[in-house]
C-alpha positions as CSV (number, residue, x, y, z in Angstrom):
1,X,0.0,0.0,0.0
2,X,3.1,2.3,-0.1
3,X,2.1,5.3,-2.2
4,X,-1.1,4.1,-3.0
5,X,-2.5,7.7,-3.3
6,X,-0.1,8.2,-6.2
7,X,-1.4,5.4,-8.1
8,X,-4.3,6.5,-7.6
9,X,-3.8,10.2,-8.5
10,X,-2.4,9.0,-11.6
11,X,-5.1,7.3,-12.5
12,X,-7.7,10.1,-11.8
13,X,-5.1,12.0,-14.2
14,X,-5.2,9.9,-17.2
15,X,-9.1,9.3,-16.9
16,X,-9.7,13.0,-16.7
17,X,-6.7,13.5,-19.7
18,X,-7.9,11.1,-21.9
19,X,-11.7,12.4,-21.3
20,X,-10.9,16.0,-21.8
21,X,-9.3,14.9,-24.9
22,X,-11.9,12.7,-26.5
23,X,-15.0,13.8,-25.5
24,X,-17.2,16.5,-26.8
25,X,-20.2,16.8,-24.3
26,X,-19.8,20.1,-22.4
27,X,-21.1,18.4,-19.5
28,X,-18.5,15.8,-19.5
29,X,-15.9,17.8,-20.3
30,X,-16.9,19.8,-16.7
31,X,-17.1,16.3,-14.8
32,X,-13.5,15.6,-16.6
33,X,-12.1,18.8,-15.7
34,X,-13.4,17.9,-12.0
35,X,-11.5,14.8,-11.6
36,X,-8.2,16.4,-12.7
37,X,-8.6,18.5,-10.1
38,X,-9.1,16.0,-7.2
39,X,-6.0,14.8,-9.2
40,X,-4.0,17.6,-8.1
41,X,-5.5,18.1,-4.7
42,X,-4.4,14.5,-3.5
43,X,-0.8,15.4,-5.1
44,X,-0.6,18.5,-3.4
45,X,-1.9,17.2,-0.1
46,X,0.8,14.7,0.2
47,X,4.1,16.2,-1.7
48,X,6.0,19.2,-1.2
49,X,4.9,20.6,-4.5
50,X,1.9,23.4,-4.5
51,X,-1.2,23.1,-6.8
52,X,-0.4,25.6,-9.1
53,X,3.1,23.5,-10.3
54,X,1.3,20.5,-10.1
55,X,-1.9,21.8,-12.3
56,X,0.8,23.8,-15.1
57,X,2.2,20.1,-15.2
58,X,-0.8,18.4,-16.1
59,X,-2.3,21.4,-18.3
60,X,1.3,20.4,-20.5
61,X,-0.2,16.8,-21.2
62,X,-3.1,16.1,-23.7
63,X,-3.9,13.1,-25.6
64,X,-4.2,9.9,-24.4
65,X,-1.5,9.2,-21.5
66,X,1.4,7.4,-21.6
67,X,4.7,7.1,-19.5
68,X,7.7,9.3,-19.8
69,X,10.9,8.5,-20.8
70,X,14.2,8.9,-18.8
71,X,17.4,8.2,-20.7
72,X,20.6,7.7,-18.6
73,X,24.4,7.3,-20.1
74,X,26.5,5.1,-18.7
75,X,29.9,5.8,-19.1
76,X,33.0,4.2,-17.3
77,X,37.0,5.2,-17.4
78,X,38.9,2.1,-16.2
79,X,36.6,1.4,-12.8
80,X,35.0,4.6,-11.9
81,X,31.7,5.6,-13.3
82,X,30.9,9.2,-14.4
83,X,28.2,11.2,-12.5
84,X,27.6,14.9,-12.7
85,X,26.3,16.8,-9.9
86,X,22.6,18.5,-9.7
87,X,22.4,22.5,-9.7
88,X,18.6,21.2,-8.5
89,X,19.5,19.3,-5.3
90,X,23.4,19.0,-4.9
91,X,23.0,15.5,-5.2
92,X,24.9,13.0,-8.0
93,X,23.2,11.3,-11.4
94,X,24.0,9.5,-14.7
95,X,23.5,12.3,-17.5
96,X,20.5,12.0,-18.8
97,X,17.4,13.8,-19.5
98,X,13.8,13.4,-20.4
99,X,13.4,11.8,-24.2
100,X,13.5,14.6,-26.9
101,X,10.9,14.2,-29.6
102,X,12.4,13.6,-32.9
103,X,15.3,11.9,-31.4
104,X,16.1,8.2,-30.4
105,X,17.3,7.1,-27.5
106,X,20.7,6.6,-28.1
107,X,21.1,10.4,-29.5
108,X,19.3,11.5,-26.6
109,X,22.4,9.5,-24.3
110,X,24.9,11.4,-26.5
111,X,23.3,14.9,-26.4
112,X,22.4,15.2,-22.5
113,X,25.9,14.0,-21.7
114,X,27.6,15.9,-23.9
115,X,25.6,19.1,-22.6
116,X,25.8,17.8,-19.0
117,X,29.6,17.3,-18.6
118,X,31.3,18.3,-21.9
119,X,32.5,14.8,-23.3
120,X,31.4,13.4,-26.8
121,X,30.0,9.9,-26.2
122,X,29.3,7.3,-28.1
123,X,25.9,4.6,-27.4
124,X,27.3,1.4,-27.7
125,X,24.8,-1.1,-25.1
126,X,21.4,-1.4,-24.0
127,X,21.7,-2.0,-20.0
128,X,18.2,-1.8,-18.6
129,X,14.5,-0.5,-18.9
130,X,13.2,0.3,-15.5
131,X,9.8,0.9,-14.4
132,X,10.6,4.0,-12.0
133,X,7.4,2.4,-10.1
134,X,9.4,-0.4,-9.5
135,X,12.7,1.0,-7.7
136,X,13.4,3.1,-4.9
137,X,12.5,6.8,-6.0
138,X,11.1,9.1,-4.3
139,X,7.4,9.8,-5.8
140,X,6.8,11.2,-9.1
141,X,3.5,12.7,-10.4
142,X,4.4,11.0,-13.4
143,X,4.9,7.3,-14.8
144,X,8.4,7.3,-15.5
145,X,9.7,4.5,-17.5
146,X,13.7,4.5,-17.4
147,X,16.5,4.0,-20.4
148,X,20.1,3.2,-19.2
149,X,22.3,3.0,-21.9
150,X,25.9,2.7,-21.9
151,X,28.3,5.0,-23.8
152,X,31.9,5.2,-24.2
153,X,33.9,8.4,-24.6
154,X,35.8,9.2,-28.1
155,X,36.3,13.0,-27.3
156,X,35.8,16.5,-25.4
157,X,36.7,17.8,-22.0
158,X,35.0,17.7,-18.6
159,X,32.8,21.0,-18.7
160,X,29.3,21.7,-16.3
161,X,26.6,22.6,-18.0
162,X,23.3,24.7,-17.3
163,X,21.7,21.9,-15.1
164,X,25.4,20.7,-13.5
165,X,28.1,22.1,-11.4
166,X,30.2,19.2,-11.1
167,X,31.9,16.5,-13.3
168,X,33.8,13.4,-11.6
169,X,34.4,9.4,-11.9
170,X,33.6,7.3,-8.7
171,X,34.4,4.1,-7.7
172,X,31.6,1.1,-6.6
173,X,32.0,1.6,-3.4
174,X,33.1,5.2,-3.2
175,X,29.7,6.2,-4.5
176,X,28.9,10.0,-3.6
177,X,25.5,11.1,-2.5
178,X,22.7,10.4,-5.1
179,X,19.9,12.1,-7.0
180,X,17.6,9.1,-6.1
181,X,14.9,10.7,-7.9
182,X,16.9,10.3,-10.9
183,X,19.1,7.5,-10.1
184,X,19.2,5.1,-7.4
185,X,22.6,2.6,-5.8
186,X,20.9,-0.3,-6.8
187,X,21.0,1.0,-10.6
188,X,24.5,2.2,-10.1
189,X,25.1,-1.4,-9.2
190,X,23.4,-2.6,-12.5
191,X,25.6,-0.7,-13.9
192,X,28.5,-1.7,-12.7
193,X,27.8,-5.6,-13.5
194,X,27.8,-4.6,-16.9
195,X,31.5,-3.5,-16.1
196,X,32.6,-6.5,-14.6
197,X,30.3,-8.6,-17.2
198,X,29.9,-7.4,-20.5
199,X,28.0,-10.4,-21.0
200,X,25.1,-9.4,-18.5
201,X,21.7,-9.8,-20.0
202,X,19.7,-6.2,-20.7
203,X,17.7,-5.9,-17.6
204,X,14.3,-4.7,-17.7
205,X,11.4,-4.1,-14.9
């Protein structure tokens, strides 16, 4: 029953997304517009996040809803991975960035970590497709399905970008403090077997 409210509140959010979308009776459409709010009132009751964010998220969504995509790069140099550090919470992540539209996902691996900490990358393994529902994060108003893809470096120099102010390669078990809304230890490990086992099946769930 952990975070049952979320699930539901996500579900009140696609019922009322998909009806404001699809239907055209005014009176629905006032009923629809009703459950998107109680959407938002159950979010804002039990996150930190007030109604007005939580409402401009949800007017940004139309059409039929589906899950978001995270893509992560996994990059290693000898047996330290690369993280860059969070202008948004101090904390430590993979680069990576929601999916662009137009791009796949392996160009979206090469363009957030090139913009994130200055090295050109290239995609060269699926590791794992998460279900963020399924791991350790801290609740998200969104379903959040989760690309790591691993990358190796052919060019550039460390550099922050915009969203970073730090650049560095960590061992396994000198992890620093982590973003767990965008990555968790137990993914770090993931990655990591995929170091030690370039065999290691893509995981996925």
């Amino acid at each position: 029953m952990k975070h049952k409210w979320l699930e539901w509140a996500k579900q009140l959010q696609s019922i009322a997304q998909a009806g404001l979308t699809y239907s055209k009776d005014v009176y629905d459409l006032e009923r629809f517009e009703i459950i998107r709010n109680m959407s938002v009132e159950i979010l804002t009751q039990y996150t930190n996040m007030d109604s007005k964010n939580i409402k401009e998220l949800f007017a940004n969504e139309t059409g039929y809803t589906t899950p978001k995509v995270d893509i992560r790069a996994v990059i290693f140099r000898g047996n330290k991975i690369l993280m860059v550090r969070e202008n948004n919470d101090g904390d430590w992540s993979l680069p990576g960035g929601w999916a662009d539209i137009g791009l796949t996902p392996s160009e979206v691996a090469v363009n957030e970590v090139k913009e994130e900490s200055g090295f050109d990358v290239k995609a060269i393994k699926l590791i794992a497709v998460l279900d963020k529902k399924c791991h350790p994060h801290p609740p998200s108003p969104f379903h959040v399905y989760k690309m790591f893809i691993q990358c190796e470096i052919i060019g550039g120099k460390p550099q922050v970008g915009i969203e970073t102010n730090g650049i560095d390669f960590f061992a396994e078990n000198e992890l620093p403090s982590l973003s767990i809304a965008r990555n968790t230890e137990s993914q770090i490990q993931l990655a990591f077997k995929h170091l030690h086992n370039p065999q290691e099946p893509v995981y996925f769930d």
